[in-house]
Structures are given as C-alpha cells and as structure tokens.
N, C-alpha and C positions, 0 to 999 in steps of 0.2 A: 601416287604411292597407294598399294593396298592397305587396307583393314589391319592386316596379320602384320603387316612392316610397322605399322604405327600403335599399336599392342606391344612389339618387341621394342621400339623404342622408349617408346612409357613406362616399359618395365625397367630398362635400362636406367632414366632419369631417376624413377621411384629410388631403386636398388643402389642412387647414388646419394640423394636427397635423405631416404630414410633416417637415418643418423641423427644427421641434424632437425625433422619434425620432427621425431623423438625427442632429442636433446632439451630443444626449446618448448613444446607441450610439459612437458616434465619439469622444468624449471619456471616456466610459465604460471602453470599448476602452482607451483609452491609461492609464489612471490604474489600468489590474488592475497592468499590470507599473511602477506609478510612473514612467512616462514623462514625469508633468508635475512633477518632483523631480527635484532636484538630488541627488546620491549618489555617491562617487567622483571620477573623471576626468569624468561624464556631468554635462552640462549641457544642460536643454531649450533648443529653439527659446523664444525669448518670448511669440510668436502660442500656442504650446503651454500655457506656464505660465497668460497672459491666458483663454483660453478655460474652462482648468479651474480657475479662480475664478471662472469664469460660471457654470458647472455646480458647483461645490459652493456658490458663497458668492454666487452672483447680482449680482456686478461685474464688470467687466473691467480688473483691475488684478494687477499680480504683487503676488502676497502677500511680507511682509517677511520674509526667512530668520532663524528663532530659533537658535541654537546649545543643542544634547542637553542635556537639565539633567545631572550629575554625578551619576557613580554613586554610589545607598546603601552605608553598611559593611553588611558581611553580617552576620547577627547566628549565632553557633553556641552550641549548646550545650556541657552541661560534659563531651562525649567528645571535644570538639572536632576534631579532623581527621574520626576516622571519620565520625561523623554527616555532615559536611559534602562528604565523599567519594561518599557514601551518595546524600544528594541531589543532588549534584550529576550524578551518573552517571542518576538515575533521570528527575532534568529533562532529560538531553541524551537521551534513550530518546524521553519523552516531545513534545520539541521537534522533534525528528526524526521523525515520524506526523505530528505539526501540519502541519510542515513540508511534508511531502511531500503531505496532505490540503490545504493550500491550495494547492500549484503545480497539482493535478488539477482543483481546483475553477476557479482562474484561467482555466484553459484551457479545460473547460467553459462558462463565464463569457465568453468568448472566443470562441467559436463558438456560443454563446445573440446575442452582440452582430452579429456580420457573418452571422447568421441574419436579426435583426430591419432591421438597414442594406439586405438583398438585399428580402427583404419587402417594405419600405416602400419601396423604389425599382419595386417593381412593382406596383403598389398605386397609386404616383404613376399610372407606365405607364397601369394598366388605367384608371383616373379619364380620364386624360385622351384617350385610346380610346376609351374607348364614352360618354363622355358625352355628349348633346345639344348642350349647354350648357359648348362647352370655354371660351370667355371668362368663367365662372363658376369654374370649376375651377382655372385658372388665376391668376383672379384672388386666390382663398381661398389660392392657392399660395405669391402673392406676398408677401402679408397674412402669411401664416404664419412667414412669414421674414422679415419688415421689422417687423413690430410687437415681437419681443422684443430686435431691433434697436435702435429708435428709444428704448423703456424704458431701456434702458442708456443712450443717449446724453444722457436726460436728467437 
C-alpha cells in the first residue's frame, strides 16, 4: 500500500473517530476538576451532569445523588492521644504532597486534554482539505457523531 492510500485512510478513521475525542477530551476536561458534581454552593448545568454519565457509564441520564456513608470510629491504640496525634500529623504531611501531586497532575491532565481537542480539530481541518473525496470525509464525519447518538437514543 502506498503513502497516499494510507493518508486517505487515516483521514477517513480520523473524520470517523473525531466526534468522539472531541466528546470525551471535553468531558474529560470537565470531570479532572468535578465539574460534573455537585459540591458545595456549585451545582452543574444538567446537559453537564447527562454527558458525563455518557462518558463514564454510557447513558445519558443524571445519576442518582448518594449521601457520604458516615464516618468510621477511629480505632487507637493503648497510648492513645499520642499515637493518634502521631498519625494524624503524619497523614496531614502525607495528604498534603498527594494533594498538591494531584492538583499538578490535573492540570497537566488539562493541557494533555485541549492539546488533543486542538489536534483533532485540525486533523478534522486537514481531512477535509486535502481530501479528494470531501463528501466521504464528511460523511464518516457525520456518521461519527450521529451513531453513538442514535445508540443512546435507543
């Protein structure tokens, strides 16, 4: 197979594919910083919530709110205060590097996602440019978007 065949079919996958890295970057995006959660004063859009039970759980329905199950008794041993002072101090050391290791990761995570959204939007672009066969491109475009559509609708 030449060069030029395997270009035309990459474009072809892309121009089917698009949709959905779209989809899932974008929804992806949202769910690092729990945008599609309820937490506090903050309350999502419901288009929000819907989407990101498409992307985790492949419906489009708001999932039911559970209420935190109830804190365990802590269990100490027989020095009791210190030990539990002890730990406690070494988990909030510990919680705090977590912590702060996930917020960098997020955000890397973050600019991995509107990397791959920018990408595929050019990608779309170049497909549908230099293709021969833009009513092919197009149409795998449409397809791409309307079939994991129509799946849920049924």
């Amino acid at each position: 197979m030449r060069l030029a065949g395997v270009r035309q079919y990459h474009s072809y996958l892309g121009a089917f594919i698009a949709p959905s890295v779209l989809f899932f970057a974008v929804t992806g995006a949202l769910q690092l910083f729990s945008l599609h959660e309820a937490h506090g004063d903050y309350r999502p859009p419901a288009l929000i919530e819907k989407l990101s039970a498409v992307h985790k759980d492949q419906r489009f329905a708001i999932k039911a709110r559970r209420h935190a199950p109830p804190a365990e008794a802590a269990h100490r041993g027989e020095d009791g205060q210190a030990d539990a002072d002890h730990e406690h101090d070494h988990a909030a050391s510990s919680s705090k590097r977590a912590t702060a290791r996930g917020l960098v990761l997020k955000w890397l995570f973050l600019a991995i996602s509107i990397s791959l959204i920018i990408s595929t939007c050019l990608g779309v672009w170049m497909a549908i440019t230099s293709s021969r066969r833009k009513v092919v491109v197009w149409a795998l475009l449409i397809l791409g978007a309307a079939l994991p559509v129509l799946i849920l609708a049924v």
